[in-house]
C-alpha positions as CSV (number, residue, x, y, z in Angstrom):
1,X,8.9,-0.1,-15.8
2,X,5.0,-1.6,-16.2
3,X,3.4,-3.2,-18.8
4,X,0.5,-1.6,-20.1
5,X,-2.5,-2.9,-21.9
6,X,-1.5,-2.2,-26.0
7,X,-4.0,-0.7,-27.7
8,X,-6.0,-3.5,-29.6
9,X,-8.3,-3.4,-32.7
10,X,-11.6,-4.0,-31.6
11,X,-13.8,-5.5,-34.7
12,X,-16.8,-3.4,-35.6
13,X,-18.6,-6.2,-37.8
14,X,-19.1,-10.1,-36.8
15,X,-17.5,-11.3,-40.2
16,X,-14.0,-10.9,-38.7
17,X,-15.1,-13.4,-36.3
18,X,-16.6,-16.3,-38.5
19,X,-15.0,-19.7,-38.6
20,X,-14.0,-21.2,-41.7
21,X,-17.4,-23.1,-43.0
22,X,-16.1,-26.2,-43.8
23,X,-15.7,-29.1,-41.3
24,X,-11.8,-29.4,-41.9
25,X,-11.0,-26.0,-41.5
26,X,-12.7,-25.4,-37.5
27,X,-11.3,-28.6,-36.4
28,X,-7.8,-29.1,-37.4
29,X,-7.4,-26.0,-39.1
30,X,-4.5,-24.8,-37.1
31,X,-3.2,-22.0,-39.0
32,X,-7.0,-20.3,-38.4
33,X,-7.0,-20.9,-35.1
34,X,-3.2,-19.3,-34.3
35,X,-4.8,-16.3,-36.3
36,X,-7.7,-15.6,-33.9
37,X,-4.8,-16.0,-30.8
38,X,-2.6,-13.3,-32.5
39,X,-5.5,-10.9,-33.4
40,X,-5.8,-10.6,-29.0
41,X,-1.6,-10.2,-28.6
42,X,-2.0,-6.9,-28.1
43,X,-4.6,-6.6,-25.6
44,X,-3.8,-9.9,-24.2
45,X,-0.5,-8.8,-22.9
46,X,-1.0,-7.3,-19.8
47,X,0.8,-7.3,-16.2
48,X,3.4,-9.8,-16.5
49,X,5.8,-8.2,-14.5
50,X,7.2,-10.3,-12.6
51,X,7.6,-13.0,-15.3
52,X,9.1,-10.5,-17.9
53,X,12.1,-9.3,-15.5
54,X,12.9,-12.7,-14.8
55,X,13.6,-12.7,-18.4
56,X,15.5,-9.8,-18.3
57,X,17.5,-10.9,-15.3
58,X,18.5,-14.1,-17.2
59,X,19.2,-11.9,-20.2
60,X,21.5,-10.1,-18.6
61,X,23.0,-13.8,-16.8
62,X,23.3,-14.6,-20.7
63,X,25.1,-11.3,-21.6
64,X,27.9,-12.1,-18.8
65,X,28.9,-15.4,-20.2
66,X,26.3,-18.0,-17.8
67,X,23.5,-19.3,-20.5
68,X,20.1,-19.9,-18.5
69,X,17.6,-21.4,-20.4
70,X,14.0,-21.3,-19.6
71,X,11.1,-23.2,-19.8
72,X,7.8,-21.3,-19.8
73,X,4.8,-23.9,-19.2
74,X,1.1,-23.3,-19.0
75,X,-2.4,-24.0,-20.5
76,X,-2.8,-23.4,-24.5
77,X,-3.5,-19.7,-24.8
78,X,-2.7,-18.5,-21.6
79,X,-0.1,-15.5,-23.0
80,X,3.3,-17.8,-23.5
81,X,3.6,-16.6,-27.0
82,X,3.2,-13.2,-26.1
83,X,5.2,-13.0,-23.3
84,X,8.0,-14.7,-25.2
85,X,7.5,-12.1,-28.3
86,X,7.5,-8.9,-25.8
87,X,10.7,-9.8,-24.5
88,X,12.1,-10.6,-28.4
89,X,11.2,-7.1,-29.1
90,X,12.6,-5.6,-25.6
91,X,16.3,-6.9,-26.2
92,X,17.8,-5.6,-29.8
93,X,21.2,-6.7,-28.5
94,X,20.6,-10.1,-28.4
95,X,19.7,-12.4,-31.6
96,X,16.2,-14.2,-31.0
97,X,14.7,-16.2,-33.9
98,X,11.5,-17.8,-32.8
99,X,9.8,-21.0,-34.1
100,X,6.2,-22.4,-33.4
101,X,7.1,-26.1,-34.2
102,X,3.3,-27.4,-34.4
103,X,3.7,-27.1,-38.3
104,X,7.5,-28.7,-38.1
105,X,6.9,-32.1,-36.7
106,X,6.1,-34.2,-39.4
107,X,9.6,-35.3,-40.5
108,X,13.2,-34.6,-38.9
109,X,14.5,-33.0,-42.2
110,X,11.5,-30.6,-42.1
111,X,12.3,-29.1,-38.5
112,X,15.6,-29.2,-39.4
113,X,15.2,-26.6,-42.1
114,X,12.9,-24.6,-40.1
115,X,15.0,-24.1,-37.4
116,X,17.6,-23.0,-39.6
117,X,15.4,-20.8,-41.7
118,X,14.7,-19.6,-38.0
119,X,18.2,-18.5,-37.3
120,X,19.2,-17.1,-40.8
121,X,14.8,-14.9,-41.0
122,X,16.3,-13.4,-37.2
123,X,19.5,-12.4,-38.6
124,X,18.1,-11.0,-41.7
125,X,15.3,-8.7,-39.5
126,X,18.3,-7.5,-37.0
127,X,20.2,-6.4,-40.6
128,X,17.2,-4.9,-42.5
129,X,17.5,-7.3,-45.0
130,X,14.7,-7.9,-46.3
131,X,13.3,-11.2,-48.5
132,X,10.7,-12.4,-50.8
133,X,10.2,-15.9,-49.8
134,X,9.5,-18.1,-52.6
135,X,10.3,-22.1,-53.5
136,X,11.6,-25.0,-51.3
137,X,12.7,-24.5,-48.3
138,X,16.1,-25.5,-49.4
139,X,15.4,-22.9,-51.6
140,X,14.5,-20.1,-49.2
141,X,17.6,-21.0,-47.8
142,X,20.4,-19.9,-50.2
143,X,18.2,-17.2,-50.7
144,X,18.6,-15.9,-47.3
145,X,22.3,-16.8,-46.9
146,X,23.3,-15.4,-50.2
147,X,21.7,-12.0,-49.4
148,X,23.4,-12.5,-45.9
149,X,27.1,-13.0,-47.5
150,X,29.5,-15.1,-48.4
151,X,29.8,-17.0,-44.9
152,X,26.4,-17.7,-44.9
153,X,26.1,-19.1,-47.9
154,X,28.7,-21.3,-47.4
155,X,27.3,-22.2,-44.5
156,X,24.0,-22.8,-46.0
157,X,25.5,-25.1,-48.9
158,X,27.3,-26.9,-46.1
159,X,23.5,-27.6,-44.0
160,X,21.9,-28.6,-47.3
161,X,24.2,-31.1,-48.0
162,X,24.2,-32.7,-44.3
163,X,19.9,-32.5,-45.2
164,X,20.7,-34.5,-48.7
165,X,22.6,-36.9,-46.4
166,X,19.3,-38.3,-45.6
167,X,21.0,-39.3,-42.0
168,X,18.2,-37.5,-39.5
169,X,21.2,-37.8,-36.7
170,X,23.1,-35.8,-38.5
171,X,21.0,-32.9,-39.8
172,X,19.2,-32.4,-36.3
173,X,22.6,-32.0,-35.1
174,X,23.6,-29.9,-37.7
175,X,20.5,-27.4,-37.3
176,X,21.3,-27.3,-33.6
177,X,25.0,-26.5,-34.1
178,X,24.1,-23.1,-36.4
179,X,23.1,-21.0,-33.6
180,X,26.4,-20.9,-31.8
181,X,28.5,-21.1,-35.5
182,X,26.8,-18.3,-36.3
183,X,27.0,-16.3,-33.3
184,X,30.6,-16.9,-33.0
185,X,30.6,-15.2,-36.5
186,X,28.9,-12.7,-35.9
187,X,30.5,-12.3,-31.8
188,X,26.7,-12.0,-30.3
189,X,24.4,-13.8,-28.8
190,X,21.4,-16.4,-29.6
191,X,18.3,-16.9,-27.0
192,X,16.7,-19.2,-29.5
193,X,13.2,-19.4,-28.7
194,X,11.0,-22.4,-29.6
195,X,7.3,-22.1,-29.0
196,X,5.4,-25.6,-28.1
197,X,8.1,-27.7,-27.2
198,X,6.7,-30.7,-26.3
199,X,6.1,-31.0,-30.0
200,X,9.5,-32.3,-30.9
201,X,8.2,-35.8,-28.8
202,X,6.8,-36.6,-32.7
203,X,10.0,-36.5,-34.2
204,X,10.9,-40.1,-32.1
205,X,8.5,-42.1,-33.7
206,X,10.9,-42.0,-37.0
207,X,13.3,-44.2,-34.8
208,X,16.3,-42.5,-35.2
209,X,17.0,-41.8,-31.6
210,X,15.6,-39.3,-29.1
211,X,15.3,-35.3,-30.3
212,X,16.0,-34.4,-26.7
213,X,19.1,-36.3,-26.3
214,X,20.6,-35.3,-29.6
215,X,19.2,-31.7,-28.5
216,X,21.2,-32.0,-25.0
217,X,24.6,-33.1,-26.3
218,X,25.0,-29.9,-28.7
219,X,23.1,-27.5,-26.7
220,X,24.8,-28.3,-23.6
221,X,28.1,-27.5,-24.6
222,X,27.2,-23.9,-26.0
223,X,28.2,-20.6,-24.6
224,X,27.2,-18.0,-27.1
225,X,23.5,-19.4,-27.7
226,X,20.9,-20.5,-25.4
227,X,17.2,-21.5,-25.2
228,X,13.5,-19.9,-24.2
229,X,10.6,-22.6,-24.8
230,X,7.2,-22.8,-23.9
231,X,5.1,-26.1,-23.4
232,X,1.5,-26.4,-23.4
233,X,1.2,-30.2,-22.4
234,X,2.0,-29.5,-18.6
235,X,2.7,-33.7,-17.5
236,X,5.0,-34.0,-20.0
237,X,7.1,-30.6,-19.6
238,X,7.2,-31.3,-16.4
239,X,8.2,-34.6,-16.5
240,X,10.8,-33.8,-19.3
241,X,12.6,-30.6,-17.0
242,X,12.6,-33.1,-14.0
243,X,12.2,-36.4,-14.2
244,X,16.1,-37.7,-13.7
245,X,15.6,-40.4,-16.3
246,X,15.2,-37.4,-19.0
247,X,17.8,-35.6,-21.2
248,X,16.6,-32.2,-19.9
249,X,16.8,-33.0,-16.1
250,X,17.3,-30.0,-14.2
251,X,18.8,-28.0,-17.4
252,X,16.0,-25.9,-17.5
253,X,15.1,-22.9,-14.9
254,X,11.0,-23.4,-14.9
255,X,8.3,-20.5,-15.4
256,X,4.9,-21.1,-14.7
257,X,2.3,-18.8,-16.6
258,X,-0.8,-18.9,-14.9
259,X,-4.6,-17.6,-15.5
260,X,-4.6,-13.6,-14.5
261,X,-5.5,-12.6,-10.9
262,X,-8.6,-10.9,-10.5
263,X,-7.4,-7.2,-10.4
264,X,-5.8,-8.0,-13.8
265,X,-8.8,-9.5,-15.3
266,X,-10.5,-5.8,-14.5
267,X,-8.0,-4.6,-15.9
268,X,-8.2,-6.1,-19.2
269,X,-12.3,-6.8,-19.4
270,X,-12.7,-2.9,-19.3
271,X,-9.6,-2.1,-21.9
272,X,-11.6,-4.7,-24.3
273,X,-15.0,-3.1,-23.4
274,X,-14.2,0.8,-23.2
275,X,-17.2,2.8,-24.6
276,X,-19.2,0.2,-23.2
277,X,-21.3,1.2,-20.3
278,X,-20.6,-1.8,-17.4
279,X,-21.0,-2.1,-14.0
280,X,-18.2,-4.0,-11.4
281,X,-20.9,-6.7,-10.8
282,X,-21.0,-7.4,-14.6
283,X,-17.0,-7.3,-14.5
284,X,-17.0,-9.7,-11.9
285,X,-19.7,-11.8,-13.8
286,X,-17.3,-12.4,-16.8
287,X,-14.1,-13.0,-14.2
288,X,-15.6,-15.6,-12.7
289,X,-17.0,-17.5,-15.9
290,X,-13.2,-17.0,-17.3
291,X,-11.1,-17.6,-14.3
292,X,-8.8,-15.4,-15.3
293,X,-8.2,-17.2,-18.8
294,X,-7.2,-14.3,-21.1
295,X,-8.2,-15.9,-24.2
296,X,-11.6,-16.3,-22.8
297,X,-12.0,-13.2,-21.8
298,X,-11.3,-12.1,-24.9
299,X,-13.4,-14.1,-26.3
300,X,-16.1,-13.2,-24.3
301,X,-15.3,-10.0,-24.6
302,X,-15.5,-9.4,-28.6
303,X,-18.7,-11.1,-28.7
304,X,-20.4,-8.6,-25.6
305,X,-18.7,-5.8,-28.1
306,X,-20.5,-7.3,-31.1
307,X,-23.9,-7.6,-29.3
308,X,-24.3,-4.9,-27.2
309,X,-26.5,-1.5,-28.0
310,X,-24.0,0.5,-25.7
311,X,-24.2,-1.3,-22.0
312,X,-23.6,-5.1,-21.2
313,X,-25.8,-6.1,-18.6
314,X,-26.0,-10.0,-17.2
315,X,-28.5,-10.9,-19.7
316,X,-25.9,-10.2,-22.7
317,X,-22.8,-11.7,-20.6
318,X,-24.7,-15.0,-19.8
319,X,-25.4,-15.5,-23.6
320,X,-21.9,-14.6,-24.7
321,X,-20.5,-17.3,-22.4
322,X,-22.7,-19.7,-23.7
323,X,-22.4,-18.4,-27.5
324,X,-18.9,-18.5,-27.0
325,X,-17.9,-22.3,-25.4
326,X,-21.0,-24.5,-27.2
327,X,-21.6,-22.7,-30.5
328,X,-19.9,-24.3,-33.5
329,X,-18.8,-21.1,-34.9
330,X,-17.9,-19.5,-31.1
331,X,-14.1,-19.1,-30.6
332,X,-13.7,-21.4,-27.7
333,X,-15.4,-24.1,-29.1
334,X,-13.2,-24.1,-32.1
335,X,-10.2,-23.8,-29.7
336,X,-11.4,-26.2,-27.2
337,X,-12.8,-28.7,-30.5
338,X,-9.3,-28.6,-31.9
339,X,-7.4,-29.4,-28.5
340,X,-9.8,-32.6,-28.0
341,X,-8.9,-33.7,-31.4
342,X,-5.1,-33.4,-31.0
343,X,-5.4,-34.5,-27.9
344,X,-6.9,-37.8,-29.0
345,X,-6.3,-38.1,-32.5
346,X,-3.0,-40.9,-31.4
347,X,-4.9,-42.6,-28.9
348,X,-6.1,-46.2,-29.3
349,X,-9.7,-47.3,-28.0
350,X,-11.3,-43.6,-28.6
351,X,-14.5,-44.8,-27.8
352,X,-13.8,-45.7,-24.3
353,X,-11.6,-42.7,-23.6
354,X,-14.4,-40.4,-25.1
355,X,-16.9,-42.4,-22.2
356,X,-14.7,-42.1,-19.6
357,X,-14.1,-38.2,-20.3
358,X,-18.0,-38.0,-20.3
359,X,-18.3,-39.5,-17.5
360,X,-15.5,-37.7,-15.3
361,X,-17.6,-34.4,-17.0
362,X,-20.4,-35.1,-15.2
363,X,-18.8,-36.1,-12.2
364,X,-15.7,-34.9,-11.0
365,X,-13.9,-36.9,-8.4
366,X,-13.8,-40.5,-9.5
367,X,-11.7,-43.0,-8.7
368,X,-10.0,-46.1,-10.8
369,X,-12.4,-48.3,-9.4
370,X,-15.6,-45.9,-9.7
371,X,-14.6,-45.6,-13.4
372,X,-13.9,-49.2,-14.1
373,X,-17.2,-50.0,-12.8
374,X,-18.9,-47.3,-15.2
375,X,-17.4,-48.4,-18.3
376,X,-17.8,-52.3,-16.9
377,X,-14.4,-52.8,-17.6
378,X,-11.3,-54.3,-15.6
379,X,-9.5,-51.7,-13.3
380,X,-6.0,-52.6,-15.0
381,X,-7.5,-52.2,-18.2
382,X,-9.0,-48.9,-17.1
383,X,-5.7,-48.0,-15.8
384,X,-4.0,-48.0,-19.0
385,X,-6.7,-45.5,-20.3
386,X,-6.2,-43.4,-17.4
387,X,-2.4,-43.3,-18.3
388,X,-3.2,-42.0,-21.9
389,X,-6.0,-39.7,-20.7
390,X,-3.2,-38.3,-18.8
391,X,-0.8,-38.1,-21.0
392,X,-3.0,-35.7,-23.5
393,X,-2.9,-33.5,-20.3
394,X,-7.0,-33.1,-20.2
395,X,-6.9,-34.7,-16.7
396,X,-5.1,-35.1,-14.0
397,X,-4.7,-37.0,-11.0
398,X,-4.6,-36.0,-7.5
399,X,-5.2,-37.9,-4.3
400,X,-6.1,-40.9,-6.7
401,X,-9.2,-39.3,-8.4
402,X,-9.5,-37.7,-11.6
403,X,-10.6,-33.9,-12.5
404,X,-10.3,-32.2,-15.5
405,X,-7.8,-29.5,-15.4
406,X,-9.8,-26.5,-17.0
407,X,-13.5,-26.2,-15.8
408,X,-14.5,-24.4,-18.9
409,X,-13.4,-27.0,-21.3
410,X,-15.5,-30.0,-18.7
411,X,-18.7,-28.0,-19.4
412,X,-18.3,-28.1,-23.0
413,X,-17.3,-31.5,-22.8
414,X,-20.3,-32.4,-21.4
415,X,-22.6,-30.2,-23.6
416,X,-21.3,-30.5,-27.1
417,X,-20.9,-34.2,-26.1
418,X,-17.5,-34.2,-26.8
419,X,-17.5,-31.9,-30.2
420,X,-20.8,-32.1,-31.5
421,X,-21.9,-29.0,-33.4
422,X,-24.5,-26.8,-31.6
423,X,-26.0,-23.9,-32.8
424,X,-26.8,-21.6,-30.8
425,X,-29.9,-19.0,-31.3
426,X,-30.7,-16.2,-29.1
427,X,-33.2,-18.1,-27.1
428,X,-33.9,-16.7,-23.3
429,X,-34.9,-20.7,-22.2
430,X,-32.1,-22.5,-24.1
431,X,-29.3,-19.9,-22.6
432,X,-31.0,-20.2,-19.4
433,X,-30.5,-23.7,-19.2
434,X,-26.9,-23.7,-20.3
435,X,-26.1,-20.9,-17.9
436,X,-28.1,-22.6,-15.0
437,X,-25.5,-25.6,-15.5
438,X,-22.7,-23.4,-15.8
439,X,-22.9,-21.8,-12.9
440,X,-24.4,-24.4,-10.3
441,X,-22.4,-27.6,-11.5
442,X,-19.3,-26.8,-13.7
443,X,-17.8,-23.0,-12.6
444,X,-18.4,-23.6,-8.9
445,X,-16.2,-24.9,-6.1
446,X,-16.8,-28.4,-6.7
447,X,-14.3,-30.1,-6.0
448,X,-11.7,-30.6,-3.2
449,X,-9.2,-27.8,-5.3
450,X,-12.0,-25.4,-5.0
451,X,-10.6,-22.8,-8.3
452,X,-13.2,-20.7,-8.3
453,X,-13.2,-20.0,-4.7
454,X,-9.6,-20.0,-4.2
455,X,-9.0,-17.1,-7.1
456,X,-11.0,-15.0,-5.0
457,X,-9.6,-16.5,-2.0
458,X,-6.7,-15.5,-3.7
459,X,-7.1,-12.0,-3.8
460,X,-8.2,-11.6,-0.4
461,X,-5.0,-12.8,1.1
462,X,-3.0,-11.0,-1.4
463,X,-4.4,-8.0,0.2
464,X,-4.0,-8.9,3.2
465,X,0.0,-10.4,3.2
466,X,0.9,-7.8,0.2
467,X,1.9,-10.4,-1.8
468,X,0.9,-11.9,-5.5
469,X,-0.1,-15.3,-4.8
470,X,-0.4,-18.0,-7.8
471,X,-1.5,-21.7,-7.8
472,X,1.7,-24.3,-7.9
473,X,1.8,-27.5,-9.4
474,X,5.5,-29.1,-10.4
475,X,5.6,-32.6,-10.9
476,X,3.5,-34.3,-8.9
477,X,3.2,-31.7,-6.1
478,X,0.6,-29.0,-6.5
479,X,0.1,-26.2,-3.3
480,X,-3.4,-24.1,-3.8
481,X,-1.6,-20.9,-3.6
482,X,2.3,-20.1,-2.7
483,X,4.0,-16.5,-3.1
484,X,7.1,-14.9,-2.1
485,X,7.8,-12.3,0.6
486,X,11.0,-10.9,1.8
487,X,12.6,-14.1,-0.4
488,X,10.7,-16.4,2.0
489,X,7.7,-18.8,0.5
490,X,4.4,-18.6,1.8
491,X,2.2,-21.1,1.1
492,X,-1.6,-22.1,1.3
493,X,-3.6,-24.8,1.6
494,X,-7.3,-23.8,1.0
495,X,-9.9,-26.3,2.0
496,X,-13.4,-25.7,0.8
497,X,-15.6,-28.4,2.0
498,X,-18.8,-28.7,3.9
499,X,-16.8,-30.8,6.7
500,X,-13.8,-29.4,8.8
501,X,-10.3,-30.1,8.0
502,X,-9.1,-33.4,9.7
503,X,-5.4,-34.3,10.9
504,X,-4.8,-36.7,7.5
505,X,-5.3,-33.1,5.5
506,X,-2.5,-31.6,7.7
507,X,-0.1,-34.4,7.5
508,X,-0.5,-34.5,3.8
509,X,0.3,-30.5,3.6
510,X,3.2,-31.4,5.7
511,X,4.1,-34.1,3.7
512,X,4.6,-32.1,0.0
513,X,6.2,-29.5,1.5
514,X,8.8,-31.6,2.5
515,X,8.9,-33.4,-0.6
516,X,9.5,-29.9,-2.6
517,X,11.5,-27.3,-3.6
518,X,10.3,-25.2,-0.4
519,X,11.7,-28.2,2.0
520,X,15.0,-26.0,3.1
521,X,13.7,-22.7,2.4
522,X,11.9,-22.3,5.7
523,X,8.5,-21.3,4.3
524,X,5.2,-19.9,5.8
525,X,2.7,-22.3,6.1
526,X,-0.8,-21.4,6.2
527,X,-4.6,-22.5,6.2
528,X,-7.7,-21.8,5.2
529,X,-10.7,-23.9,6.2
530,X,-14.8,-23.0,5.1
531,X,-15.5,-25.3,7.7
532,X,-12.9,-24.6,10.4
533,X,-10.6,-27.9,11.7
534,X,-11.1,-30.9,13.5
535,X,-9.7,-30.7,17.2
536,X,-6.8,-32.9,16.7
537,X,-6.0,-31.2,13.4
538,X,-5.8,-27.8,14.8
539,X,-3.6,-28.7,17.7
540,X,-1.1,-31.0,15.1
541,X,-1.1,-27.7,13.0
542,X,-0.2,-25.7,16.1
543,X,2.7,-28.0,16.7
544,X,3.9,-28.1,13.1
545,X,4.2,-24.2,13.1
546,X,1.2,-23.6,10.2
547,X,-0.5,-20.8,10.9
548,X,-4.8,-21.2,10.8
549,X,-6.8,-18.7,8.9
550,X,-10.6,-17.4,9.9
551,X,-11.0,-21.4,10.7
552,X,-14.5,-20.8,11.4
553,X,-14.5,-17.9,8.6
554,X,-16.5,-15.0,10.8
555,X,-19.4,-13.6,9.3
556,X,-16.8,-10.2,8.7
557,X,-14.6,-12.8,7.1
558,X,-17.6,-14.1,4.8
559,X,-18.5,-10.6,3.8
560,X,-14.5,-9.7,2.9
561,X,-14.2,-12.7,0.6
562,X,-17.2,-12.3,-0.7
563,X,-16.2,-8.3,-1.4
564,X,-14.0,-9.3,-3.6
């Protein structure tokens, strides 16, 4: 049972794809910016197989009376929401209202009717009711119930009057309660799915207690309703599912979406470009300035479509990249200027969190001290601005320096200087120079992680072990690349620097393996050095039972990777 591309609507004129004109609308204008993601869902859905019968698996877990809720977490418009809405429309047995909650946040009593407006829209669809929306929402409320019946309604007179109550304790609960009422009613089941759900964190600051703990004492207790959310803020989804000090620890059964393999990315460039005439070197051209993103692709995609007299060729490819990240109307600079804006728009001392963004843009890599001396500031002072950099998960940290976690957005940090509007004419020099940079300084291999490397380091060891292999991070333990063969973990550590491997990168392999989930699995350690290993590291990874790949990577083994 595969998942196919869906057909998409291509655009056949560039209006579809203007940004509002005024400055409000293309920064904060979240509304437009949801309605350029949804435009892709059809196209954008492709080859989640493994992530979609998981869903089905815990479906069926739900069905036989043992609720597993899951936690889908990965970078803003990677395909969460429509993985999430493919499953709602697989399962017809099974009651799934869905709520974005970015436009639900700014009071308790708010989400509180949205959820429930949630619940009652989900059972309305599944009975062919069907209702003109119009009023309050308290309003839209007794509508819905009252066309649902008389328990219903009663129910909805009993919700509104807990809302009226004014106490947020009690209305939160109240909201969280009418899933598992209801489906007691009705004897079926709720998979309540809530997309961004790192959201509800803004509902704390109106000091009533903590969403998640009120959240935790109904939900936990429920057998006919259970929950499928998504988080885009990686550090703090992670830290919310397993951190012990938080309400949600352990509760939730993790997914990771990440960016599409390589084969994939194929896949979808030539659905979005059929009729266009384009060679696999062009193909390749746009995989690598994407990574795999899907949004970017499409992105990139559309505007090749829009340009092109019939073929793509690099000329047109190089410009759409460009067109698309730095221009002020291009759709991942609105995306990526609306993310920097959110991401900052709670943080105190701006100015020197915009200078030390800058400055980690043009050099990735720095340490506390290297950025404290930059900024001539103290290093505990700088710490604290590390801490919130963090927290807006534009960074992270590993091995105590600091990269950026998307490559993409760090080149249009740099060249939009941190949202500045460019516009972009068709000018050979100026895209020459933006590509130029692109390529040598922002999409390579630059740092110790090595992404753009590893994806297609990716696919030649998924060829060769017949496996899908993905990048792991969880907590504060992040592998290069780990998959799963014969229910045994493999996992990789890929090592792309001009120096060879040394014993201190071996121990520290060894090291978060035993500190993760793998510790008692008995996994497959493995790798892969561009500049072979030292002496001593080669004989301690001997001894430790991980297995070296092409350590001096053989000119064969250059030409494979480079194949692919």
């Amino acid at each position: 049972d595969e998942c196919s591309i869906f057909d998409a609507h291509i655009p056949t004129n560039s209006s579809e794809f203007m940004a509002p004109t005024s400055s409000s609308s293309h920064i904060g204008n979240l509304k437009y910016l949801h309605e350029l993601y949804i435009k892709s869902v059809g196209i954008m859905f492709i080859n989640r197989r493994k992530e979609l019968e998981e869903l089905r698996r815990a479906a069926e877990m739900f069905r036989n009376g043992n609720p597993v809720p899951i936690a889908i977490i990965g970078l803003r418009r990677i395909g969460k929401t429509e993985l999430i809405q493919k499953f709602r429309e697989e399962r017809s047995d099974i009651l799934m209202p869905y709520l974005n909650i970015q436009g639900s946040v700014s009071s308790p009593e708010i989400f509180a009717q949205d959820f429930y407006i949630s619940i009652l829209d989900e059972v309305a669809a599944k009975s062919d009711i069907s209702i003109q929306k119009a009023g309050s929402k308290k309003e839209v409320i007794i509508s819905l119930s009252s066309a649902l019946g008389e328990y219903f309604r009663n129910h909805s007179i009993s919700f509104i009057q807990t809302i009226d109550s004014g106490d947020y304790n009690e209305m939160l609960k109240a909201a969280f309660r009418a899933p598992e009422e209801i489906a007691q009613f009705l004897e079926t089941k709720f998979i309540v799915c809530i997309d961004e759900f790192q959201d509800l964190e803004e509902l704390n600051t109106f000091r009533f207690g903590d969403i998640f703990k009120i959240m935790r004492s109904i939900c936990e207790k429920q057998r006919n309703s259970t929950y499928l959310v998504s988080g885009s803020v990686i550090s703090f989804m992670e830290k919310l599912l397993t951190s012990p000090n938080e309400p949600f620890f352990n509760q939730f059964r993790q997914m990771t979406l990440s960016c599409f393999t390589k084969e994939d990315s194929f896949e979808m460039i030539k659905k979005l470009l059929k009729g266009i005439k384009i060679d696999e070197k062009e193909v390749l051209l746009i995989f690598k300035y994407t990574l795999g993103h899907p949004f970017y692709i499409t992105a990139l995609c559309e505007r090749i479509f829009l340009e092109t007299d019939g073929a793509a060729n690099e000329v047109l490819i190089n410009y759409a990249a460009v067109r698309e990240t730095v221009d002020k109307n291009g759709k991942i600079n609105l995306l990526f200027k609306y993310i920097f804006e959110e991401s900052l728009k709670k943080a105190k001392r701006k100015g020197h969190l915009r200078t030390i963004l800058l400055n980690i843009a043009d050099q990735e890599g720095l340490t506390l001290t290297r950025i404290a001396e930059s900024i001539k500031k103290p290093t505990g002072q700088v710490s604290n601005y590390m801490k919130s950099l963090l927290r807006t998960d534009i960074i992270f940290e590993h091995d105590k320096k600091y990269y950026f976690r998307d490559p993409l957005f760090r080149f249009w940090i740099a060249k939009t200087q941190l949202g500045k509007d460019i516009v972009l004419e068709r000018d050979t020099m100026s895209i020459d120079n933006y590509i130029c940079d692109l390529k040598e300084k922002y999409m390579r291999a630059s740092t110790e992680l090595g992404r753009a490397v590893e994806t297609e380091a990716a696919f030649y060891l998924e060829k060769k072990f017949g496996m899908a292999l993905g990048r792991y991070l969880k907590g504060d333990i992040e592998f290069d690349l780990v998959g799963v063969k014969d229910d045994r973990p493999y996992i990789f550590e890929v090592k792309w620097k001009t120096k060879a491997a040394g014993y201190s990168d071996i121990r520290k392999f060894l090291d978060k393996v035993d500190r993760s989930e793998f510790a008692g699995q008995d996994p497959e350690l493995f790798i892969l050095s561009r500049s072979g290993l030292t002496e001593q590291a080669r004989n301690f990874a001997v001894k430790n039972q991980i297995h070296v790949l092409n350590p001096s990577l053989r000119d064969e083994e250059k030409k494979r990777i480079k194949a692919v």
